[in-house]
Jmol script that loads the backbone (N, CA, C; Angstrom):
load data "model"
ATOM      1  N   UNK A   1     100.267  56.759 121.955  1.00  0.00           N
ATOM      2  CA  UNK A   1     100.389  58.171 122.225  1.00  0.00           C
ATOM      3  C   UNK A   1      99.260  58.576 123.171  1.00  0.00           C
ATOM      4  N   UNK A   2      99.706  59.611 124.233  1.00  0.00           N
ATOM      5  CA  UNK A   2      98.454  60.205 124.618  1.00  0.00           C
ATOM      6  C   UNK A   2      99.238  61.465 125.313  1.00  0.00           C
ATOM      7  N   UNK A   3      97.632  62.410 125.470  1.00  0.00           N
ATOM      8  CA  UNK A   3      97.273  63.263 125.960  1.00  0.00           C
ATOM      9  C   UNK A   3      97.234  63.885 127.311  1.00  0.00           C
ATOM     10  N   UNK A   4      97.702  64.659 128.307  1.00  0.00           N
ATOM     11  CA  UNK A   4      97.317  65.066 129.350  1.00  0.00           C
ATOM     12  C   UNK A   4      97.203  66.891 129.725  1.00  0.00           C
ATOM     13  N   UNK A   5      96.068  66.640 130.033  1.00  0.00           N
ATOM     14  CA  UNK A   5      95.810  68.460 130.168  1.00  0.00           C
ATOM     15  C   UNK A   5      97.084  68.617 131.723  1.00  0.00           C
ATOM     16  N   UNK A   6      97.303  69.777 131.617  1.00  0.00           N
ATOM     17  CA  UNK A   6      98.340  70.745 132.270  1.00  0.00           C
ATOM     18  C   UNK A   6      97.258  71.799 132.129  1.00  0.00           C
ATOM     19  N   UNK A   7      97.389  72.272 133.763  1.00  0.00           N
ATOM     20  CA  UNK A   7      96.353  73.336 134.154  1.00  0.00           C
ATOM     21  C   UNK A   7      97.619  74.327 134.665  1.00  0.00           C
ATOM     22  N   UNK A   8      97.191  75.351 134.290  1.00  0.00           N
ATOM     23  CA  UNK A   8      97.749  76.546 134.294  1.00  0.00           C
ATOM     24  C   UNK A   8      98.436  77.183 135.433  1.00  0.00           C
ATOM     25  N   UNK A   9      97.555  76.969 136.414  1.00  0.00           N
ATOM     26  CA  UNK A   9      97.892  77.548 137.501  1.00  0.00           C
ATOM     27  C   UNK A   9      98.732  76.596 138.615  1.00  0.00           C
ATOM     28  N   UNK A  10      98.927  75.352 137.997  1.00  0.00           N
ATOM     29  CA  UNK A  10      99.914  74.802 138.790  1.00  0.00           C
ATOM     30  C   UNK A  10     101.641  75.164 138.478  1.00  0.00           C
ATOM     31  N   UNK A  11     101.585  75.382 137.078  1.00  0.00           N
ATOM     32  CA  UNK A  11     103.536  75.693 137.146  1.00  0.00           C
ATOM     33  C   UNK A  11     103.860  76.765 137.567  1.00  0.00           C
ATOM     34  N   UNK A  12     105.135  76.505 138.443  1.00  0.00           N
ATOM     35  CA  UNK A  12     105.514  77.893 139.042  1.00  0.00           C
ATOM     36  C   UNK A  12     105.610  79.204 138.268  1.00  0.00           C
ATOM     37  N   UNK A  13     105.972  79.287 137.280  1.00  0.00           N
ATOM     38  CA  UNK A  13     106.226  80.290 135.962  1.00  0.00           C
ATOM     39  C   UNK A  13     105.320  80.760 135.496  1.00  0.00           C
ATOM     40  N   UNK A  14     103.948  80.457 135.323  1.00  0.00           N
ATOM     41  CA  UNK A  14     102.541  81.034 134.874  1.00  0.00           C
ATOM     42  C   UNK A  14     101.911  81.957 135.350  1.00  0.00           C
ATOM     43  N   UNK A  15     101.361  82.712 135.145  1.00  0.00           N
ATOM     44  CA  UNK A  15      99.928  83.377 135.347  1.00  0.00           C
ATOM     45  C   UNK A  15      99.207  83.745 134.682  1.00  0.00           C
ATOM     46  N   UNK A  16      98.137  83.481 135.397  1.00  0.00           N
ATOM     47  CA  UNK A  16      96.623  83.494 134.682  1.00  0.00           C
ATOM     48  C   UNK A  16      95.530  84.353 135.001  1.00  0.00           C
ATOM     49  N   UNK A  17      95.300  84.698 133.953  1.00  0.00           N
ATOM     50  CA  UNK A  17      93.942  85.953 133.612  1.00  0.00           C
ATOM     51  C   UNK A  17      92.831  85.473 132.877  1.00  0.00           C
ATOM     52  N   UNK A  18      91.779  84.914 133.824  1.00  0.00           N
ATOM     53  CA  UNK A  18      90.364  84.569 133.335  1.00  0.00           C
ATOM     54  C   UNK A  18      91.244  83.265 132.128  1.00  0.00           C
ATOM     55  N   UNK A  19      90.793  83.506 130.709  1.00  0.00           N
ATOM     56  CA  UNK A  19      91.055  81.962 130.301  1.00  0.00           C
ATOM     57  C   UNK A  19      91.986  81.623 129.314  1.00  0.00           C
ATOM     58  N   UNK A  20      93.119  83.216 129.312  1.00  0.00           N
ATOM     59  CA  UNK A  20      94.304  82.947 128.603  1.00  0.00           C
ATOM     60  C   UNK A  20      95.827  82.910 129.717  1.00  0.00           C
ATOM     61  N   UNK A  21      96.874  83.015 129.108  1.00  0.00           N
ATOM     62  CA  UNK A  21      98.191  83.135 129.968  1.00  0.00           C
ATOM     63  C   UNK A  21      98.209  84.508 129.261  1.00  0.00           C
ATOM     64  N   UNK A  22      98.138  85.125 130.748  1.00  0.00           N
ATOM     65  CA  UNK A  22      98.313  86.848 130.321  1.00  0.00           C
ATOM     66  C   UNK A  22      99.387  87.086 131.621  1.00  0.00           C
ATOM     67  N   UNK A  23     100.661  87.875 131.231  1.00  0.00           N
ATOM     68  CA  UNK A  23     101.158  88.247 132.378  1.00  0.00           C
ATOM     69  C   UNK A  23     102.167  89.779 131.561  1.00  0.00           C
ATOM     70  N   UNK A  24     101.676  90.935 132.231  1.00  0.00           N
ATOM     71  CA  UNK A  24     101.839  91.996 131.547  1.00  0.00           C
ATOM     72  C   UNK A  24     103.434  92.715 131.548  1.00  0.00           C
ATOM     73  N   UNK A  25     103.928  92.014 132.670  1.00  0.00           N
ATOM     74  CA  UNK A  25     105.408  92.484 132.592  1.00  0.00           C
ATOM     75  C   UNK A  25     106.651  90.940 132.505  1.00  0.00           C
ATOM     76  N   UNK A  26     105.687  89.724 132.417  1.00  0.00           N
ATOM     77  CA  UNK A  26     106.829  88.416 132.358  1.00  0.00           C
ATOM     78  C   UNK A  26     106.129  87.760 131.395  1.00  0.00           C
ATOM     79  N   UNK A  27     107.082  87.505 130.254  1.00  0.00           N
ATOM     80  CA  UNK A  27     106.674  85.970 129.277  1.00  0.00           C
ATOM     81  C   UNK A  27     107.445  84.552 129.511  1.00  0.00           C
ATOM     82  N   UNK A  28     106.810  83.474 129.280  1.00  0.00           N
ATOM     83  CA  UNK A  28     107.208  82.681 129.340  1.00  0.00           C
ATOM     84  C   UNK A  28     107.096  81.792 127.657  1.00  0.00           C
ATOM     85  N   UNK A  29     108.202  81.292 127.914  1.00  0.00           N
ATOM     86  CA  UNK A  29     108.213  80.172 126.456  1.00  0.00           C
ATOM     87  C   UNK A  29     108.853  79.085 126.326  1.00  0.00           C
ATOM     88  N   UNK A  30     108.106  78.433 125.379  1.00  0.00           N
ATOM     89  CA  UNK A  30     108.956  76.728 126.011  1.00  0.00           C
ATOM     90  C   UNK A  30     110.130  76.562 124.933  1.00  0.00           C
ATOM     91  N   UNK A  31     111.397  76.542 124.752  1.00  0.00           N
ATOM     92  CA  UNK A  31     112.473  76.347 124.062  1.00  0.00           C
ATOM     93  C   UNK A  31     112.435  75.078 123.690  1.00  0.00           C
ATOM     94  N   UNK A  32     111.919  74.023 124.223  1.00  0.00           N
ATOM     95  CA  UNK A  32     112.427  72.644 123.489  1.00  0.00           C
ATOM     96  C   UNK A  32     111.782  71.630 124.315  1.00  0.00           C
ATOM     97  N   UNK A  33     111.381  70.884 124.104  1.00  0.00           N
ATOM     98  CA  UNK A  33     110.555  69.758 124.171  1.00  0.00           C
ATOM     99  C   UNK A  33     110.976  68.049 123.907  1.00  0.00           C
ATOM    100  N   UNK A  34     110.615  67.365 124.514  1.00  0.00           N
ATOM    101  CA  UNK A  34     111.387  66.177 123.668  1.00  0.00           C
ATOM    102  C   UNK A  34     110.759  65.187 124.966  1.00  0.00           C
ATOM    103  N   UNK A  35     110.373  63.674 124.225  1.00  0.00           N
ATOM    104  CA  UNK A  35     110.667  62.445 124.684  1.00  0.00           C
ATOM    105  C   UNK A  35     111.506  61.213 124.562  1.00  0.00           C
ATOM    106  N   UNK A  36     111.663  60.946 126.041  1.00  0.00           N
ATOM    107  CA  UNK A  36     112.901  59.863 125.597  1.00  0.00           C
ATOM    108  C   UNK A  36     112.732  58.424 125.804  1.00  0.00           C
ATOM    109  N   UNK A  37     113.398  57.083 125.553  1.00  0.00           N
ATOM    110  CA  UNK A  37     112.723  55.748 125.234  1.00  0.00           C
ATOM    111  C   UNK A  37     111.756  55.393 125.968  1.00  0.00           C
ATOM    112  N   UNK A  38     111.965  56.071 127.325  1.00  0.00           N
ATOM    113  CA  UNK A  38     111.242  55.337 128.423  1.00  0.00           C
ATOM    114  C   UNK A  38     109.869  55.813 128.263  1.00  0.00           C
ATOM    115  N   UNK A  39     109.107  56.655 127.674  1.00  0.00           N
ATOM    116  CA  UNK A  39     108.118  57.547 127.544  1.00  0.00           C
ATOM    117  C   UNK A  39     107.981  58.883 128.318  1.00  0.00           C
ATOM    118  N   UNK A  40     109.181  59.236 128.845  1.00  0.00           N
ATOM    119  CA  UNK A  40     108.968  60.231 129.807  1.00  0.00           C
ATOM    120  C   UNK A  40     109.151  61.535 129.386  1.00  0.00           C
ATOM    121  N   UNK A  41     108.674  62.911 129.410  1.00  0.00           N
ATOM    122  CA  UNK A  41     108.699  63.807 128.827  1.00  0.00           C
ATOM    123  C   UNK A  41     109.469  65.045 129.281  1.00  0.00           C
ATOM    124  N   UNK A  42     110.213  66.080 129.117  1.00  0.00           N
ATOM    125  CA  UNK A  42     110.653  66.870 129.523  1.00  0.00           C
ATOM    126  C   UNK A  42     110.744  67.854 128.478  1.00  0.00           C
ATOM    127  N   UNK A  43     110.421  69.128 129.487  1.00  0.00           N
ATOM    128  CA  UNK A  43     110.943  70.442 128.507  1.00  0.00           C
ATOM    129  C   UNK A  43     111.323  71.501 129.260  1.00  0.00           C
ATOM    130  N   UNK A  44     112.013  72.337 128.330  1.00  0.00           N
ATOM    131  CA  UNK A  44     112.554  73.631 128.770  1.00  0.00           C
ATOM    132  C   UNK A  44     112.341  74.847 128.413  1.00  0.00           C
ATOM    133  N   UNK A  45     111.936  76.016 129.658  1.00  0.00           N
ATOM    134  CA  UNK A  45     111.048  76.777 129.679  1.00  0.00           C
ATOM    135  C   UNK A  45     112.356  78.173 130.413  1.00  0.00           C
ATOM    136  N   UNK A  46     111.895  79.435 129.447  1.00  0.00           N
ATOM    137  CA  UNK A  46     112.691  80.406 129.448  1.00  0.00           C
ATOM    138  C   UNK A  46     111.494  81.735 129.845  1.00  0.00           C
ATOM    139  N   UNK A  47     111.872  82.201 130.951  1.00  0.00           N
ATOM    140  CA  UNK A  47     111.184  83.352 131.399  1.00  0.00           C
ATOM    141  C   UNK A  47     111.716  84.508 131.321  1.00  0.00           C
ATOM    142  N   UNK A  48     111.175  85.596 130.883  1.00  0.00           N
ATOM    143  CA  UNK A  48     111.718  86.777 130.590  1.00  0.00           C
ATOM    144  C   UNK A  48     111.139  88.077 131.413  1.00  0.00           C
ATOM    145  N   UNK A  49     111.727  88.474 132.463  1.00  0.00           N
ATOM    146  CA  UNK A  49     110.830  90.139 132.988  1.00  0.00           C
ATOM    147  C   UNK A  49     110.745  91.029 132.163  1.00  0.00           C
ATOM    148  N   UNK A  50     110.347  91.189 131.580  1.00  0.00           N
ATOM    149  CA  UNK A  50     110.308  92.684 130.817  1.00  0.00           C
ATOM    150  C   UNK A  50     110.067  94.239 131.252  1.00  0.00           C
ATOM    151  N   UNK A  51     110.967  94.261 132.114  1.00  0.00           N
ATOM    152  CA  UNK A  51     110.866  95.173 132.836  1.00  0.00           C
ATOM    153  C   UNK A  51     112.020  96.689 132.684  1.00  0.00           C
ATOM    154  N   UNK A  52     112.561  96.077 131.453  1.00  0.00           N
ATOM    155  CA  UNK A  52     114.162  96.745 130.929  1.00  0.00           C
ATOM    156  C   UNK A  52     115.223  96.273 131.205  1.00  0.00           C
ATOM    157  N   UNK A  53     115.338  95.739 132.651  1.00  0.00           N
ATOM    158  CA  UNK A  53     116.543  94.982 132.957  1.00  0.00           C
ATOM    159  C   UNK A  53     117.037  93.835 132.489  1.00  0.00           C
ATOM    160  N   UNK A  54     116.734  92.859 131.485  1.00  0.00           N
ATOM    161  CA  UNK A  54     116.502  91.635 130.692  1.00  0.00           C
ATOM    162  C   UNK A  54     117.368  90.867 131.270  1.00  0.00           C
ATOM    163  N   UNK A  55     116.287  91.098 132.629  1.00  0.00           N
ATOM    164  CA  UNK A  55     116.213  89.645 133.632  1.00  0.00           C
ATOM    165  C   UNK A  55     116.111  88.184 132.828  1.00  0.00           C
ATOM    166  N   UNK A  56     115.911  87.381 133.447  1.00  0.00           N
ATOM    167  CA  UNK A  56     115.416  86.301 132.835  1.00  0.00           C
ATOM    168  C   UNK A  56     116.061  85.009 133.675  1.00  0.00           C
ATOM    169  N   UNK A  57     115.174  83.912 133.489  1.00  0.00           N
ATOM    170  CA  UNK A  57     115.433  82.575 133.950  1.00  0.00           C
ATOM    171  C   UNK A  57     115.089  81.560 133.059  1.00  0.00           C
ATOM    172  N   UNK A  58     115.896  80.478 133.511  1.00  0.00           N
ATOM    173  CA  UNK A  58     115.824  79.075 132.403  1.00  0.00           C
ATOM    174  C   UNK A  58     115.832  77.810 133.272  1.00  0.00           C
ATOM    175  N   UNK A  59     114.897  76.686 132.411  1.00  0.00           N
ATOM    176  CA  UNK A  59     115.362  75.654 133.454  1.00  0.00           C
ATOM    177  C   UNK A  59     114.853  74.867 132.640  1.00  0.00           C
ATOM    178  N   UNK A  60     114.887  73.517 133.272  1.00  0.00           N
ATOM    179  CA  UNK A  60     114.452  71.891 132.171  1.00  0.00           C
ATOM    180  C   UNK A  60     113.734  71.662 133.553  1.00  0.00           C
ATOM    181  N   UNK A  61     112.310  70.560 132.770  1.00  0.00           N
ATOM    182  CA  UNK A  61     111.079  70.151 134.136  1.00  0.00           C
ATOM    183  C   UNK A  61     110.715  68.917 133.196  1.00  0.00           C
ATOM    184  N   UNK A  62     110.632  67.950 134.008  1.00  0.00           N
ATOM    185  CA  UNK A  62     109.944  66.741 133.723  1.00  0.00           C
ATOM    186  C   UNK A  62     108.456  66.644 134.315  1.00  0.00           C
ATOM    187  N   UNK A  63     107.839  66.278 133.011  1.00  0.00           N
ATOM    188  CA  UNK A  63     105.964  65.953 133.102  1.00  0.00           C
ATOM    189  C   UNK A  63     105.793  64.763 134.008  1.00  0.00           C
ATOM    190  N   UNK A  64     105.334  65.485 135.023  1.00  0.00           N
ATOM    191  CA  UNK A  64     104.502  64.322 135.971  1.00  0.00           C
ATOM    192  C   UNK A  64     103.189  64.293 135.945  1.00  0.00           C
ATOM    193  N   UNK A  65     103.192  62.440 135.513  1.00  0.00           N
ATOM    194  CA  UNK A  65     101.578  62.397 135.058  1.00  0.00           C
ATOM    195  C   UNK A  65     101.202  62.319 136.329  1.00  0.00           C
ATOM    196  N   UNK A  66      99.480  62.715 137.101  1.00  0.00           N
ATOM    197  CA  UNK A  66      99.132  62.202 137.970  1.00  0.00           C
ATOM    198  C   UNK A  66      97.659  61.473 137.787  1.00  0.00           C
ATOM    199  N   UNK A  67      96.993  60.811 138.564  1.00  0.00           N
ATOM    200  CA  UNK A  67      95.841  60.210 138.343  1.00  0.00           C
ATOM    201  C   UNK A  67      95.200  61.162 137.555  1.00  0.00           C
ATOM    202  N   UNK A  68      94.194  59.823 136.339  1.00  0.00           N
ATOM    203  CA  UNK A  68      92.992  60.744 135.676  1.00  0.00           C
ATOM    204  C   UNK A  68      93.805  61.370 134.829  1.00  0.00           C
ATOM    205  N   UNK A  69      93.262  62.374 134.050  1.00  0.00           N
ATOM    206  CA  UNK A  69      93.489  63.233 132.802  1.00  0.00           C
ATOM    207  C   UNK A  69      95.084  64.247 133.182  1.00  0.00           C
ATOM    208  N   UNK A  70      95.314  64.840 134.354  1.00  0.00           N
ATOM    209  CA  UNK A  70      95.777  65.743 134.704  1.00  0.00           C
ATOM    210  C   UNK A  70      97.499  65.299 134.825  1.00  0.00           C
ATOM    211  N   UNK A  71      98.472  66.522 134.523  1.00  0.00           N
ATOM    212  CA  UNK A  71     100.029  66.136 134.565  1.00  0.00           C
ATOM    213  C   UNK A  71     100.170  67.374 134.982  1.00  0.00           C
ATOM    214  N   UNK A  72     101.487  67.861 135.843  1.00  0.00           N
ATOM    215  CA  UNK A  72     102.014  68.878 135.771  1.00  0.00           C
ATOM    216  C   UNK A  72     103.811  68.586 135.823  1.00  0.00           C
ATOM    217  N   UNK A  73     104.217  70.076 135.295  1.00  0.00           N
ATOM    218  CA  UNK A  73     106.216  70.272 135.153  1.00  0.00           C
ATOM    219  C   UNK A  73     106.457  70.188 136.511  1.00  0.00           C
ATOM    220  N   UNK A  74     107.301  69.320 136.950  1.00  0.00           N
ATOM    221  CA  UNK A  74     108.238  69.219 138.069  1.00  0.00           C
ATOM    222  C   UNK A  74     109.799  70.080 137.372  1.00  0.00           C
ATOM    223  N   UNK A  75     110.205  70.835 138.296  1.00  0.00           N
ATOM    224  CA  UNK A  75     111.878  71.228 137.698  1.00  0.00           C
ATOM    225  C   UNK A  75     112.892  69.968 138.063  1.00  0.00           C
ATOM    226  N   UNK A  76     113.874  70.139 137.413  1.00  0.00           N
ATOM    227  CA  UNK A  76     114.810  69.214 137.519  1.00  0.00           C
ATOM    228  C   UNK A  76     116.069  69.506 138.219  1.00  0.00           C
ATOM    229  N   UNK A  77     115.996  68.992 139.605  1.00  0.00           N
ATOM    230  CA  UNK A  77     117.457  69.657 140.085  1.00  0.00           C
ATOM    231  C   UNK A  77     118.324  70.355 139.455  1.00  0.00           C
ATOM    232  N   UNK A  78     119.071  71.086 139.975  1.00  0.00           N
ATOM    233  CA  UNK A  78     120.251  71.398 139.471  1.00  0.00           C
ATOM    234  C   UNK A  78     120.457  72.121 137.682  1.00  0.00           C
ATOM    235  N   UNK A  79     119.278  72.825 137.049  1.00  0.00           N
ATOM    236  CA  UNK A  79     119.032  73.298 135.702  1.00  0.00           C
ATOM    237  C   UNK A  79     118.112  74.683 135.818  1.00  0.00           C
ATOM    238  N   UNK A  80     117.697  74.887 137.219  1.00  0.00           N
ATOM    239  CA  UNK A  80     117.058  76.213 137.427  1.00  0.00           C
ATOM    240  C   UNK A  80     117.913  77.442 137.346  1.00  0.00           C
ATOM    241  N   UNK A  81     117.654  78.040 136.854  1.00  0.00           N
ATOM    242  CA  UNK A  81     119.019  79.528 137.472  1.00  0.00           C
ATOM    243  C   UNK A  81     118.873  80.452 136.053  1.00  0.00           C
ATOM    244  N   UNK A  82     119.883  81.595 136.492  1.00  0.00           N
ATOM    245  CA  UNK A  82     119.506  82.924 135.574  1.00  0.00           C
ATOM    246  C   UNK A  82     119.543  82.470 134.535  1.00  0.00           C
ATOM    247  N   UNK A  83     119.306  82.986 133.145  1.00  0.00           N
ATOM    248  CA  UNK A  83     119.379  83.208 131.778  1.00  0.00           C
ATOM    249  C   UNK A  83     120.635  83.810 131.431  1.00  0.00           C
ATOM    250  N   UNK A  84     121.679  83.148 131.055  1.00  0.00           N
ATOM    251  CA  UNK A  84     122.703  83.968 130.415  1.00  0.00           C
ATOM    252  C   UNK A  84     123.982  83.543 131.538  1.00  0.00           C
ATOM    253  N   UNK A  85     123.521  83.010 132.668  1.00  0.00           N
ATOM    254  CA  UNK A  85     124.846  83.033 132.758  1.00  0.00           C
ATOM    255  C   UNK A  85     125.990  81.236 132.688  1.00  0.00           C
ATOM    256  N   UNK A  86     127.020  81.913 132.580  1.00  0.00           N
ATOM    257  CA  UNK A  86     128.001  81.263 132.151  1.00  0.00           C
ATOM    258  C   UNK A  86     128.018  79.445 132.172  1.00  0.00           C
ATOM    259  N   UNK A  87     128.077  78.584 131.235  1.00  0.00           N
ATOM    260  CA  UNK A  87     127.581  77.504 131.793  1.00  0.00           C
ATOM    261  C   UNK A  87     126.579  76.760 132.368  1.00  0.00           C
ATOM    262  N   UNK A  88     125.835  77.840 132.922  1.00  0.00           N
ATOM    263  CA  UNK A  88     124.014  77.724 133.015  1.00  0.00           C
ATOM    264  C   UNK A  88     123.148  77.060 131.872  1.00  0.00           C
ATOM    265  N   UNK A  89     121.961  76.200 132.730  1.00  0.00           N
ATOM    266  CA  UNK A  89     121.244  75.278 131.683  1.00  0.00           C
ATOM    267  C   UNK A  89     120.823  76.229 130.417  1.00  0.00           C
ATOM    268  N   UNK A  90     120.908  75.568 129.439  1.00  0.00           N
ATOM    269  CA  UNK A  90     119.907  76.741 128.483  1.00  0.00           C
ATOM    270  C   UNK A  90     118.941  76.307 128.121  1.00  0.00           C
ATOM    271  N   UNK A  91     118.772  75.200 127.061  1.00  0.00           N
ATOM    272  CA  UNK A  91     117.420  74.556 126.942  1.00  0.00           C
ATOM    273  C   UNK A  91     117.775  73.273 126.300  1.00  0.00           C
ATOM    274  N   UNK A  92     116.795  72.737 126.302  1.00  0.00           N
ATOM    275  CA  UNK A  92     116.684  71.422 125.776  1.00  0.00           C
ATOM    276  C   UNK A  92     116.660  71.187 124.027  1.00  0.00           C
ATOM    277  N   UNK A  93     117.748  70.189 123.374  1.00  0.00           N
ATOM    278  CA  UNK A  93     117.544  70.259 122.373  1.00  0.00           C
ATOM    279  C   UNK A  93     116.780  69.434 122.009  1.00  0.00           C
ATOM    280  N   UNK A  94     116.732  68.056 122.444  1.00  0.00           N
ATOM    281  CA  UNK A  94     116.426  66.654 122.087  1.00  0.00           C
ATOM    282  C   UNK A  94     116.691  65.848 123.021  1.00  0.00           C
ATOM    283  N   UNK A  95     116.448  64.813 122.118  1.00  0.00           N
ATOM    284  CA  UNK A  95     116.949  63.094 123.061  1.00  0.00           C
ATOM    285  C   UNK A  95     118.369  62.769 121.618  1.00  0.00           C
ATOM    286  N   UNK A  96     118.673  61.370 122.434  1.00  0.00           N
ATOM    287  CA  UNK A  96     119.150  60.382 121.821  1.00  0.00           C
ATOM    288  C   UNK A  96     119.079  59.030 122.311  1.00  0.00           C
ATOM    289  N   UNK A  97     117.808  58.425 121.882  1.00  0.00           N
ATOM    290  CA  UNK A  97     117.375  57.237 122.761  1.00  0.00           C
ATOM    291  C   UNK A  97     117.207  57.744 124.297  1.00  0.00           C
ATOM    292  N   UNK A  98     117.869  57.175 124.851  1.00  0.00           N
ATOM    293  CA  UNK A  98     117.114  57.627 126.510  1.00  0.00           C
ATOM    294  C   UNK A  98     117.882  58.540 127.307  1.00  0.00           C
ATOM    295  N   UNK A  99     118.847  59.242 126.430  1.00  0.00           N
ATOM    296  CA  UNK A  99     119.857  60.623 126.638  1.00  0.00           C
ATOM    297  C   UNK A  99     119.200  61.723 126.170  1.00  0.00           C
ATOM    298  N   UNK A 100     119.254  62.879 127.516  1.00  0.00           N
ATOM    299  CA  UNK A 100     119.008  64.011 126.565  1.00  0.00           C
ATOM    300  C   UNK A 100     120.193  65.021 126.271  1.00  0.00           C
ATOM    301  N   UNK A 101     118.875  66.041 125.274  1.00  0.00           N
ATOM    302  CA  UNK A 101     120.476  66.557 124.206  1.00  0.00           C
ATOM    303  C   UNK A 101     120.149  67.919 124.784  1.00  0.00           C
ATOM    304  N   UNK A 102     121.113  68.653 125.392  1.00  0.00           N
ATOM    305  CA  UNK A 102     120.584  69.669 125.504  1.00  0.00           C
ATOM    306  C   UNK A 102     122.067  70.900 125.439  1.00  0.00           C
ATOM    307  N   UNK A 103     121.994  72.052 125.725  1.00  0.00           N
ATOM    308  CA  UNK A 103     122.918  73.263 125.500  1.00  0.00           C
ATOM    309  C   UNK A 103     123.289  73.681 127.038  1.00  0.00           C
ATOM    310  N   UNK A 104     124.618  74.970 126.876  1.00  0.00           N
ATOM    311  CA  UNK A 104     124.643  76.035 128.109  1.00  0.00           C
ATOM    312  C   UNK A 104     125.053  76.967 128.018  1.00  0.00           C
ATOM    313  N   UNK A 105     124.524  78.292 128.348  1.00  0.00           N
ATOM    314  CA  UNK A 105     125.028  79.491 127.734  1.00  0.00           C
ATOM    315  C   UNK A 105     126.365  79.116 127.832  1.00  0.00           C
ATOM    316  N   UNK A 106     126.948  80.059 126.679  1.00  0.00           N
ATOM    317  CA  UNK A 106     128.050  80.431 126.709  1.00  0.00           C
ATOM    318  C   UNK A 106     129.092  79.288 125.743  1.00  0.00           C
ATOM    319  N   UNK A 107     128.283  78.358 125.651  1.00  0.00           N
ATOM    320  CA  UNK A 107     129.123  76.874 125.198  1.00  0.00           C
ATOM    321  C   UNK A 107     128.472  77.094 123.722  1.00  0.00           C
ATOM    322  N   UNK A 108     129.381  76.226 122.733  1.00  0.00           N
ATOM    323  CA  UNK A 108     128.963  76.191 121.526  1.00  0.00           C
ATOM    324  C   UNK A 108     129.174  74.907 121.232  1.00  0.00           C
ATOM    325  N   UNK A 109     128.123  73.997 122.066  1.00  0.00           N
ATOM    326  CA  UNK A 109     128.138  72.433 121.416  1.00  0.00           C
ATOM    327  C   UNK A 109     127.037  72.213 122.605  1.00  0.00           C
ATOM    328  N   UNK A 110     126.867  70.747 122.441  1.00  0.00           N
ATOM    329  CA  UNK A 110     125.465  69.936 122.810  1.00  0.00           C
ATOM    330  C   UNK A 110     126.081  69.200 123.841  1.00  0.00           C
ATOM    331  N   UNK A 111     125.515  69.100 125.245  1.00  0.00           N
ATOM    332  CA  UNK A 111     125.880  68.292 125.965  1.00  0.00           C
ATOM    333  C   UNK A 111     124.546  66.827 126.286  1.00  0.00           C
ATOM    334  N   UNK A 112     125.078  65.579 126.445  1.00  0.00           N
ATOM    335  CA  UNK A 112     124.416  64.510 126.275  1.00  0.00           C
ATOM    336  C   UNK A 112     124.638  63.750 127.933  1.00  0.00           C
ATOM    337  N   UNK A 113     123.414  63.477 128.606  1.00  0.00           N
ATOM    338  CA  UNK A 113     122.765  62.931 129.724  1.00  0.00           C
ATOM    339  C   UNK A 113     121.883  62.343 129.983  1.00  0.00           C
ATOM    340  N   UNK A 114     121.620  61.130 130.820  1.00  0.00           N
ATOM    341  CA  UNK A 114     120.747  60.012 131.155  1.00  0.00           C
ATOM    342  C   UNK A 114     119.816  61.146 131.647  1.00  0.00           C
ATOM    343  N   UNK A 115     118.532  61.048 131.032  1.00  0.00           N
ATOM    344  CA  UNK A 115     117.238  61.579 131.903  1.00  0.00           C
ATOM    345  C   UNK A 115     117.014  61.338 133.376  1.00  0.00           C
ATOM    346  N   UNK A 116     117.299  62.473 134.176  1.00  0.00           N
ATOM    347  CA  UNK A 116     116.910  62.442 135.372  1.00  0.00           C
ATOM    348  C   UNK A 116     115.594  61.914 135.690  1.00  0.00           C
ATOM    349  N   UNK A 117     115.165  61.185 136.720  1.00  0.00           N
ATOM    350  CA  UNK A 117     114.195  60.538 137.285  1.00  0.00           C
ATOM    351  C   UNK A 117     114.042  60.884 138.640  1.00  0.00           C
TER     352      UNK A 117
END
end "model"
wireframe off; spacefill off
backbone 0.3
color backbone group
């Protein structure tokens, strides 16, 4: 098992205020998490404007380690896009061995795929 710090100000979705994630009109949250045989990591991250209009975006990003201590989320083709709509990624449920398990709005079952690389 190991560890890699993720610095803040590299994922597109963040912002940062001095030494927390403060962002006064957008939250972000990670829906689901998961590794699969190969050791490779991915998760899925749901942004919300809070602005009244309940905007929002969703997508799945694979952890790229880079030299030394440091990794950051790459997005994953083709899983970026609004929140809510039809068939759109939703989040990640799991693996199954080196498949992941994941959802799409609007669907009421689990769809299963070779981890993008």
């Amino acid at each position: 098992m190991r560890r890699w710090k993720l610095p803040y100000a590299e994922h597109p979705w963040v912002e940062l205020s001095e030494n927390q994630l403060l962002s006064p009109i957008k939250r972000t949250v990670v829906t689901g998490i998961a590794m699969v045989d190969s050791g490779e990591v991915y998760a899925s991250f749901f942004r919300k404007v809070r602005d009244g209009s309940e905007r929002g975006s969703a997508g799945l990003f694979r952890l790229k380690k880079k030299d030394g201590e440091q990794a950051c989320w790459v997005p994953v083709t083709g899983t970026l896009g609004r929140g809510g709509d039809q068939n759109g990624f939703d989040e990640l449920e799991g693996t199954d061995g080196k498949n992941l398990v994941y959802s799409r709005f609007g669907e009421h079952y689990w769809f299963f795929s070779a981890a993008p690389r």
